[in-house]
DRENZA-801270 format. One record per residue (C-alpha): x, y, z; residue in one letter. Coordinates in steps of 0.25 Angstrom, whole numbers, padded with zeros to 4 digits, always signed. Layout:
% residues N
XYZA ...
END
This chain:
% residues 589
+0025-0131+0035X +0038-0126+0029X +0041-0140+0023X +0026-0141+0017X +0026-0139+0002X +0011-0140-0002X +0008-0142-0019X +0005-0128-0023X -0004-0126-0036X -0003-0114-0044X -0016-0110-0039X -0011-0112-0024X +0001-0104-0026X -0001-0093-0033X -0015-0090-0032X -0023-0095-0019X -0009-0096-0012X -0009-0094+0003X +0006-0092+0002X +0011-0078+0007X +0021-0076-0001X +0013-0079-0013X -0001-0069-0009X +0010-0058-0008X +0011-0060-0022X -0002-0060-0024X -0005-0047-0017X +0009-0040-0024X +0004-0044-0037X -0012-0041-0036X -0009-0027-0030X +0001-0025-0041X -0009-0028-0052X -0017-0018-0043X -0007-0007-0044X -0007-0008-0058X -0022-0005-0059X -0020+0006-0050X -0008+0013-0055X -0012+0012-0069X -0027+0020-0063X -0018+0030-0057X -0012+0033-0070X -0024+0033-0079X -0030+0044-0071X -0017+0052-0069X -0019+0053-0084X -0031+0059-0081X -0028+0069-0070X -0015+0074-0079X -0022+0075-0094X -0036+0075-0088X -0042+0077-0103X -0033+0068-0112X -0037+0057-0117X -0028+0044-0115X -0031+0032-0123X -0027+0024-0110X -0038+0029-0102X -0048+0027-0113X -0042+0012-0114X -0045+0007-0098X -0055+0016-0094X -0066+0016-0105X -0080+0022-0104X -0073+0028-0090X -0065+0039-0099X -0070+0048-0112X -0062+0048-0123X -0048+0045-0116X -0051+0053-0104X -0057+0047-0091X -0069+0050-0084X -0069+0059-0070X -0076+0044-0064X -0066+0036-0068X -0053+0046-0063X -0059+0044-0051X -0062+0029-0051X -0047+0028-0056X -0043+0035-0044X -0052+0026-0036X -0047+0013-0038X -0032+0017-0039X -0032+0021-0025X -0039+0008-0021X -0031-0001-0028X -0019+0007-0025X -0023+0007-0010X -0028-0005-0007X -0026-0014-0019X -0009-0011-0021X -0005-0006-0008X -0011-0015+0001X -0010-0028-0007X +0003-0026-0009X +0009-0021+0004X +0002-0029+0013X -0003-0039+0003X +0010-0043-0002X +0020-0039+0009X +0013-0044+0021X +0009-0058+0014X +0025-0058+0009X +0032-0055+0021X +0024-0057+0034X +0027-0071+0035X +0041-0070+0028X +0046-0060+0039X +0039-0066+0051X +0043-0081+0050X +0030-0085+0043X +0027-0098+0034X +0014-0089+0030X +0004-0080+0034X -0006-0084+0046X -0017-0088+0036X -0013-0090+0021X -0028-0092+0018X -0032-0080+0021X -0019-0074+0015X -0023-0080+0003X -0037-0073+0005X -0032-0060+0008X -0025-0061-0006X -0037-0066-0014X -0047-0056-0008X -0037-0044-0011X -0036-0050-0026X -0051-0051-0025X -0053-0035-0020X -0042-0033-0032X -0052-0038-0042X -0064-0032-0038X -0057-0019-0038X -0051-0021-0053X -0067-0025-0056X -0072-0012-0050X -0063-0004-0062X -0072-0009-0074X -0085-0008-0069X -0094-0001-0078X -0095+0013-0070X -0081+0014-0064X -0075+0009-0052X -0076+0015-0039X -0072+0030-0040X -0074+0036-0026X -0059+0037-0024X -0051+0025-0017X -0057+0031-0002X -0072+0028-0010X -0079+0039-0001X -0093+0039+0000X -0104+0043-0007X -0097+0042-0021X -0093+0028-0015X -0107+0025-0008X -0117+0029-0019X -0116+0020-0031X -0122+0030-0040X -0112+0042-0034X -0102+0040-0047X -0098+0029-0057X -0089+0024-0049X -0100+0021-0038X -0105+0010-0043X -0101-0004-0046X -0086+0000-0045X -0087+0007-0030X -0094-0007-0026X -0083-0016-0031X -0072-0007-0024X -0080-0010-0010X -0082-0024-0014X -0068-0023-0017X -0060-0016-0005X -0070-0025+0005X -0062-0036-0002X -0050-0031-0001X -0051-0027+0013X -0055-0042+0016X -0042-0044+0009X -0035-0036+0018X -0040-0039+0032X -0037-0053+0030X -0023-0053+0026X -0019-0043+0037X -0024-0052+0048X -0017-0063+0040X -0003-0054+0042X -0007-0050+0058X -0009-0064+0060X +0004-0068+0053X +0014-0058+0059X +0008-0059+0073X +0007-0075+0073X +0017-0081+0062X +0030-0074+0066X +0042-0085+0066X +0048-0086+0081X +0059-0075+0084X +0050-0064+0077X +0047-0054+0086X +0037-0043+0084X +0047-0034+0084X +0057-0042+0074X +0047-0041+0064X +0051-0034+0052X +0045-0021+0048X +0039-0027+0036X +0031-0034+0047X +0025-0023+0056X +0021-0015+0045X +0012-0028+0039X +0007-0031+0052X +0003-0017+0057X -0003-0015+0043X -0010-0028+0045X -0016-0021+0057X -0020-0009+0051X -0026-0017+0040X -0036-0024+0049X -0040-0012+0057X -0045-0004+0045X -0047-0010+0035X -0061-0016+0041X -0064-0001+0042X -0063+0000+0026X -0072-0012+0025X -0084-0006+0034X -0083+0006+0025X -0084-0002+0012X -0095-0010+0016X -0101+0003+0024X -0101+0010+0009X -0106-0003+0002X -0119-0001+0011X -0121+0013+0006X -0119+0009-0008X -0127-0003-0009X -0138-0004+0003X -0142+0010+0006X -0136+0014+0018X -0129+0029+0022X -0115+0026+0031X -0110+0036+0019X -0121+0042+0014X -0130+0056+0017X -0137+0065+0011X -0130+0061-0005X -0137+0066-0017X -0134+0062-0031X -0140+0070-0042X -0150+0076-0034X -0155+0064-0028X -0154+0063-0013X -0151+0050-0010X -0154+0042+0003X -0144+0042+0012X -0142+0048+0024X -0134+0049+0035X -0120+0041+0033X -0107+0051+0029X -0095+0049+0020X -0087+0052+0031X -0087+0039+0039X -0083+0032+0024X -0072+0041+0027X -0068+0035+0042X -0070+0022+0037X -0061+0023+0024X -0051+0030+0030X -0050+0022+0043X -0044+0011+0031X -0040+0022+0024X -0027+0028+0032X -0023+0015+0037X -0023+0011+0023X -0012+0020+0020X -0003+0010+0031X -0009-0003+0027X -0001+0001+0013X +0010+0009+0020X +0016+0001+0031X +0018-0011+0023X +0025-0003+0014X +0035+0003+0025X +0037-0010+0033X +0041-0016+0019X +0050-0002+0018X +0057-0007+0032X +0060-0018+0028X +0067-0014+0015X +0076-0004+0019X +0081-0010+0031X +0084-0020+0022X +0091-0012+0011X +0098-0002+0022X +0103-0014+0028X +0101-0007+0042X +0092-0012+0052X +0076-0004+0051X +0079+0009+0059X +0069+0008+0070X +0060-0004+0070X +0052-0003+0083X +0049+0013+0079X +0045+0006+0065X +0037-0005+0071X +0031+0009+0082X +0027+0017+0067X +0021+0006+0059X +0012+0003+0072X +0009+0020+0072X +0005+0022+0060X -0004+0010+0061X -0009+0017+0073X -0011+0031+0067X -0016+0027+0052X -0030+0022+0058X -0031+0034+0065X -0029+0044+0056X -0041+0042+0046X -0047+0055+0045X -0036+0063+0040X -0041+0057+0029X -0054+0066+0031X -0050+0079+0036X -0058+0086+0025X -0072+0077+0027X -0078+0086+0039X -0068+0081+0049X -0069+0088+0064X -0058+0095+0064X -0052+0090+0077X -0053+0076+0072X -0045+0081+0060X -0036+0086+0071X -0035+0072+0077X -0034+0063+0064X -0022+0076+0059X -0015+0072+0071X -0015+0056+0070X -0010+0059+0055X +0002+0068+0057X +0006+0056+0068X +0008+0045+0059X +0020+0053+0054X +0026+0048+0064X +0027+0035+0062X +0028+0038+0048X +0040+0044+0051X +0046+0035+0060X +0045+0025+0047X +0051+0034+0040X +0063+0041+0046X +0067+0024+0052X +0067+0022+0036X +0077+0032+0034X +0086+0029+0046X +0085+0015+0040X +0090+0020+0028X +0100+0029+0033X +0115+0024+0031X +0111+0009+0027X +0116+0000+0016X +0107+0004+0006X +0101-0007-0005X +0094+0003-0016X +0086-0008-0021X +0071-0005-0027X +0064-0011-0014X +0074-0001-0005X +0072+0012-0015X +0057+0009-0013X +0058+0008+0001X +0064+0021+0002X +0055+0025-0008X +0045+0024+0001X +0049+0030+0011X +0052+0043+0004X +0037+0042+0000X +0033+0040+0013X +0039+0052+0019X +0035+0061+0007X +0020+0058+0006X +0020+0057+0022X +0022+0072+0024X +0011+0075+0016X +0004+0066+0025X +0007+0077+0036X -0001+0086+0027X -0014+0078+0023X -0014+0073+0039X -0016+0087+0043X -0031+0090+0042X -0031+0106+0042X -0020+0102+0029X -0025+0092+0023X -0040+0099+0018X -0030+0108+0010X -0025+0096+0001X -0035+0085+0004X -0039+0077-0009X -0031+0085-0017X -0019+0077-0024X -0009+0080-0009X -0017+0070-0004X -0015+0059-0018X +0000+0062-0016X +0001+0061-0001X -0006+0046+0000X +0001+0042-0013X +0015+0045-0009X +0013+0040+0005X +0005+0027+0004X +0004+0025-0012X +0020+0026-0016X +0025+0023-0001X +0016+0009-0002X +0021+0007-0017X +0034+0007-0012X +0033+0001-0002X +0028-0010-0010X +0038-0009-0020X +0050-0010-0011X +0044-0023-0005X +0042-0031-0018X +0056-0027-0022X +0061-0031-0010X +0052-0044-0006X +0051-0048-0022X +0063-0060-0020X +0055-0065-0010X +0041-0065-0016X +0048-0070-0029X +0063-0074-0025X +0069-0066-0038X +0074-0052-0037X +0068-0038-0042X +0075-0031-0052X +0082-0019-0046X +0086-0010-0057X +0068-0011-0061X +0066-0009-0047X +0075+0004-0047X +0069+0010-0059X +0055+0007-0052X +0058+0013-0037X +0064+0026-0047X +0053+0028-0057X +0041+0025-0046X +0048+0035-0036X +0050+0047-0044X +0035+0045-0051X +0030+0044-0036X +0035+0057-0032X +0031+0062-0046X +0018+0060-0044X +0015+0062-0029X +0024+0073-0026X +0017+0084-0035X +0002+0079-0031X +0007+0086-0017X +0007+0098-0024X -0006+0096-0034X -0013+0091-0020X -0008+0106-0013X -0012+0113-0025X -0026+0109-0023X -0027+0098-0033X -0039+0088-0027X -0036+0072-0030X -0047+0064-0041X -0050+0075-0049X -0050+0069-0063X -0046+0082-0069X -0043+0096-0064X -0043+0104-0078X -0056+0110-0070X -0049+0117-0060X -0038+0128-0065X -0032+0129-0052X -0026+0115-0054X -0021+0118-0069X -0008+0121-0065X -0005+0107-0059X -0010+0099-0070X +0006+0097-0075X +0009+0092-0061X -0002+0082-0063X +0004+0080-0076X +0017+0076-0070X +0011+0067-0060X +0002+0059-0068X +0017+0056-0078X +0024+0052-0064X +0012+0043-0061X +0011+0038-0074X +0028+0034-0073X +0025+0028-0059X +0015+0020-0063X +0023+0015-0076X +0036+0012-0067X +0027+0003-0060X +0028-0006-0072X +0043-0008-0069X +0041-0014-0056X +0030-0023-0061X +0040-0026-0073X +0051-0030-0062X +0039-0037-0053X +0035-0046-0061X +0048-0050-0070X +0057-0053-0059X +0047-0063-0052X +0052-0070-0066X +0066-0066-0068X +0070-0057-0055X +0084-0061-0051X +0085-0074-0039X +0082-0068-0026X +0093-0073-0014X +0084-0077-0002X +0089-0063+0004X +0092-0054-0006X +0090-0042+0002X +0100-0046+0014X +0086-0045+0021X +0085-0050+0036X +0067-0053+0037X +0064-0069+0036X +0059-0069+0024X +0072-0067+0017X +0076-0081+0024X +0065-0089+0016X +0068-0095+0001X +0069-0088-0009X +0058-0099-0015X +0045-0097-0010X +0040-0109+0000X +0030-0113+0008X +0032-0107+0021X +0041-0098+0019X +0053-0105+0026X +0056-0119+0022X +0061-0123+0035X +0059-0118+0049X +0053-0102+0049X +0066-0093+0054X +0067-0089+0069X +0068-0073+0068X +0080-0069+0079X +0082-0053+0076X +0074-0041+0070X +0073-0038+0053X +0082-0028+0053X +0096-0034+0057X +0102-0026+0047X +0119-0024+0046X +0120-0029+0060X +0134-0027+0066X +0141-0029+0078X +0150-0020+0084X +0162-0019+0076X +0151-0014+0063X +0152-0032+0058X +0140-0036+0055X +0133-0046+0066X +0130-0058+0055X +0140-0054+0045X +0128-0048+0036X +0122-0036+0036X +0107-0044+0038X +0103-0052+0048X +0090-0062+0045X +0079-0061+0056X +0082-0078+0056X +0097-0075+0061X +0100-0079+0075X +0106-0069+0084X +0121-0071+0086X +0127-0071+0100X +0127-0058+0106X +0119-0052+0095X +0108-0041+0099X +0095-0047+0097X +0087-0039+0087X 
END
């Protein structure tokens, strides 16, 4: 197979490919284009929230009849808000964590010519494109899009007639996410099927890079719940279009009673959220598993504590599916149940903590390489642990109804999974970009990127904790109504300039993306010193990956400084690729 050299067409190649290597483009640059859209929303209606009645000729220019005289209309703040969160959610994160970093990496690092099935890779890629349309579609239908927030809880999501943004657009996000989620399952069965099935002779389980474990596990979780979100969809999809009551009783609008009887919003709540936390890992552990990876790497120090590492990832799998109603502590919940669902959530700070303490032995006294994808990596792990103690607060039940939907919560979930993820994400492109494209990033754009993003992170999540604990509540499209709130309308102020530098940093990164893929530096076949097989491939881009026989794997990823007893290292370098054979006496790994 590896000798095989099929004639390609422009189409074949770049568009229906069923290469892996090429649908991790695919997914990195769709989800980009997707982060645009949705960074820009977030920045549109900051505007709003920090001069809530000045008129900005940017707001007249792409919202049109949705805004009077420059200023936007209370329906489309929230539709703004809607479909940011979705996009952002499903659309960036997902696609490109495990969209782009399980199609690069899982058959590169286990010894694979491809994925099990590269049809239906191919497939996966094409209905996530397809799902991406469809949502874009929904922003310029004639009343809005969807505007019951990105968790679309019934009724305002159920009753076409509720709000604006009930109609038309509400139906093309359903139609949408069922697409999407089609999307999803196939490619994660695709990657269970590949790691389980496709790994090279000599790769253990337990020699499997981080990287791995966190996509196969995410895999997992994937397929456990994601159908979950489906049934709900198509659940609400029967209430809107043919009359039935799963979430619907006793709804009046305008003084009409309408007819339904007998469902409750409530069981839209179980099912959403049963996706819904997991979510939260689905985006996450990819994000840490390529973190693993990177400062190993640039510590040149073996990963401190793999099995414990390997235990965690499978923990917090575990716990997120079973921690759902912390979600729900204010919607009636018996109190003993919150009891139950506060104790599963204050335990997944345990694993959470093994990840991140086993990060900072890594770190502690190695060889350091500050390059962008390690200052993200740390990045992230700062992140991490800051908006994961505010987790101890919102997975408290008899704390959380003190600051549920108040703008704690939008720093909490933002710091943890939003910037943790985007980090996560960033440290891999830097550090996978000369294998996707075999030239090199430039550092000192990368540098000014990681700085600039860092700094606008904190400056806008860090005081929400303080707005959130003051009281302020989260999707109010103005509070110039309430004087209570008047004397927090600078700190809204400053956060909506930090979002607003955030967001424009990102233009540096895209800047350095997509020129260097032209005029980026030569990449070396291993210019990170890195041990994982797929730094033993070409630089140029094959079929197959390997142009001769795939590499036998003899050691563990993380054979990093290796020394013998006299402080020499073993192989006279201070990396050891998974592909080198064992020398006589040496200890197996």
């Amino acid at each position: 197979m590896s000798d095989h050299h099929h004639k390609e067409t422009f189409v074949t190649k770049y568009i229906f490919s069923t290469d892996h290597k090429m649908i991790s483009k695919q997914f990195l640059i769709t989800g980009m284009f997707m982060g645009i859209i949705g960074v820009f929303m977030s920045m549109l209606f900051r505007l709003q929230i920090a001069w809530p009645e000045t008129s900005f000729s940017i707001i007249e220019a792409f919202l049109g009849h949705h805004q009077t005289d420059g200023v936007m209309n209370p329906d489309m703040y929230l539709a703004l808000v809607t479909i940011h969160g979705t996009i952002m959610v499903f659309f960036v994160l997902t696609a490109g964590l495990s969209g782009t970093f399980s199609n690069l990496l899982i058959p590169l690092q286990i010894g694979a010519r491809d994925m099990a099935s590269g049809f239906l890779n191919m497939v996966s890629y094409w209905l996530f494109f397809l799902s991406s349309v469809v949502m874009v579609i929904s922003l310029f239908v004639e009343a809005g899009p969807a505007s019951a927030g990105w968790t679309i809880y019934p009724p305002l999501s159920a009753l076409p007639q509720a709000i604006p943004g009930s109609g038309a657009g509400m139906t093309l996000w359903l139609v949408s996410m069922a697409i999407f989620i089609a999307s999803s399952l196939i490619g994660s069965l695709n990657y269970i099927v590949t790691v389980l099935n496709l790994r090279t002779k000599g790769m253990k389980m337990t020699r499997l890079p981080l990287t791995m474990w966190a996509f196969f596990i995410t895999a997992i979780i994937g397929v456990i719940s994601f159908p979950v979100l489906l049934s709900a969809a198509l659940l609400l999809i029967f209430d809107r279009s043919f009359g039935t009551s799963f979430y619907l009783s006793d709804i009046f609008i305008s003084g009409e009673v309408l007819h339904y009887q007998g469902g409750s919003p409530v069981l839209f709540e179980h099912l959403f959220w049963f996706l819904g936390h997991p979510e939260v890992y689905i985006i996450l552990l990819p994000a840490l598993g390529l973190t693993s990876e990177i400062i190993s790497t640039n510590a040149r120090k073996p990963i401190f504590g793999y099995r414990a590492m390997i235990g965690s990832i499978i923990a917090i799998a575990f716990l997120s599916t079973i921690v759902w109603g912390h979600h729900m502590f204010v919607s009636g919940m018996n109190p003993f149940l919150g009891s139950v669902f506060t104790f599963t959530t204050v335990l997944i700070a345990i694993p959470s903590a093994v990840k991140a303490f086993n990060y900072v032995t890594t770190l502690w006294k190695g060889n350091l390489q500050m390059n962008p994808a390690m200052l993200f990596s740390i990045g992230l792990v700062s992140t991490f642990v800051t908006g994961g103690l505010t987790g101890l607060v919102l997975g408290d039940s008899a704390l959380d109804i003190n600051v549920h939907d108040t703008y704690f919560v939008v720093a909490h979930f933002h710091l943890v999974m939003g910037v943790s993820a985007l980090f996560g994400m960033f440290a891999g492109i830097y550090h996978w970009f000369p294998k996707m494209y075999g030239t090199m990033m430039n550092k000192t754009l990368g540098y000014w990127h990681f700085w600039i993003t860092i700094i606008s992170a904190y400056g806008v999540f860090f005081p929400m904790h303080f707005i959130g604990l003051a009281g302020l509540p989260r999707r109010y499209y103005t509070n110039t109504n309430f004087p209570m709130f008047d004397d927090l309308a600078d700190i809204n102020v400053f956060i909506t300039v930090m979002a607003i530098i955030g967001g424009l940093a990102q233009l540096i990164f895209l800047a350095n993306y997509f020129i260097s893929i032209y005029r980026g530096q030569k990449a070396t076949q291993n210019p990170w010193n890195s041990n994982t097989l797929e730094w033993t491939t070409p630089v140029e881009h094959i079929h197959g990956n390997w142009p001769g026989a795939i590499p036998e794997v003899h050691r563990w990823a993380y054979d990093y400084s290796k020394t013998d007893e006299n402080g020499e290292y073993v192989h006279g370098k201070d990396f050891v690729s998974q592909d080198t054979p064992l020398l006589d006496g040496e200890e197996p790994s």
